[in-house]
C-alpha positions in Angstrom: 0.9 2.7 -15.7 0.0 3.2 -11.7 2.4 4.4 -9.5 2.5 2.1 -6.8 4.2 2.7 -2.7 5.6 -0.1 -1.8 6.6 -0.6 2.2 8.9 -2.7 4.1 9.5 -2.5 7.4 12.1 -4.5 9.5 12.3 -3.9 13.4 12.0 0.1 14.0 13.5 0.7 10.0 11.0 1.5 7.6 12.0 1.9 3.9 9.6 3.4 1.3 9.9 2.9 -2.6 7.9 4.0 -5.4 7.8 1.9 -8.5 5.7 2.4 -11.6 3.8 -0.8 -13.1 0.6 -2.1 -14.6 -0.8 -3.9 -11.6 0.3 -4.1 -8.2 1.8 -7.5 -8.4 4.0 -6.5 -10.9 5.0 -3.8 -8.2 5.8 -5.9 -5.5 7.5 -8.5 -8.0 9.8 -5.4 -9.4 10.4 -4.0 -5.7 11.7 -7.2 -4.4 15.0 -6.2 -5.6 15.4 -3.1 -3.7 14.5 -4.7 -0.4 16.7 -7.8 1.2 15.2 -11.2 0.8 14.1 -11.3 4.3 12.0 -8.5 4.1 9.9 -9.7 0.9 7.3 -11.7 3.2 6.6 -8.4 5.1 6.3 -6.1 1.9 3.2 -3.8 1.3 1.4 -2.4 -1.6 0.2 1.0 -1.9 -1.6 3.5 -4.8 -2.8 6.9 -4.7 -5.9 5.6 -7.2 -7.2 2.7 -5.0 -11.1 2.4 -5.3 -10.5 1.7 -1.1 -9.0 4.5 -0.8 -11.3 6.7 -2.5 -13.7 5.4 -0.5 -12.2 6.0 2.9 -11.4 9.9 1.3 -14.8 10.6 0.7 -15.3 9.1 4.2 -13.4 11.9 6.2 -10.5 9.8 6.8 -7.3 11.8 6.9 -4.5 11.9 4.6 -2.2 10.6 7.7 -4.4 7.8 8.3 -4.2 6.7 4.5 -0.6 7.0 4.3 -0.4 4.0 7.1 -2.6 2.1 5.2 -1.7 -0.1 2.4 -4.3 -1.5 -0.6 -5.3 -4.5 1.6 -5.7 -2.6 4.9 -8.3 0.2 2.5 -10.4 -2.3 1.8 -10.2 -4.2 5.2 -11.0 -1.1 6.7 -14.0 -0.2 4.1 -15.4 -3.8 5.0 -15.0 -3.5 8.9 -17.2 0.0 8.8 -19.6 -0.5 6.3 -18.3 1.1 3.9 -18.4 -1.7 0.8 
């Protein structure tokens, strides 16, 4: 099992869980019920053992930086420099 950040953000209020699962789907699917339906669309999936991430680690990125960045926006960002 991964241990997966999962982020929701409504207006200025930002809510951070962490659930453990087997893929990040699963995550997302099993931190729906923590967040109000509304926010579900706007949801973001995060792990400490993303290849992405890695990447961007290795890269000189700060910690700070990564912590903004959910699994999508790692490998977005590894494609927009080069990186992949």
């Amino acid at each position: 099992m991964t241990v997966y950040k999962i982020k929701g953000q409504s207006g200025t209020v930002e809510q951070v869980i962490t659930v453990s699962a087997e893929t990040p789907e699963q995550a997302l699917e099993d931190a729906k019920k923590y967040f109000p339906e509304r926010m579900h669309c706007q949801l973001s999936v995060s792990s400490d053992d993303n290849e992405y991430r890695e990447l961007l680690r290795k890269n000189g990125y700060p910690e700070r930086v990564l912590e903004q960045f959910s699994d999508e926006d790692c490998e977005g960002e590894c494609e927009a420099v080069g990186i992949v």
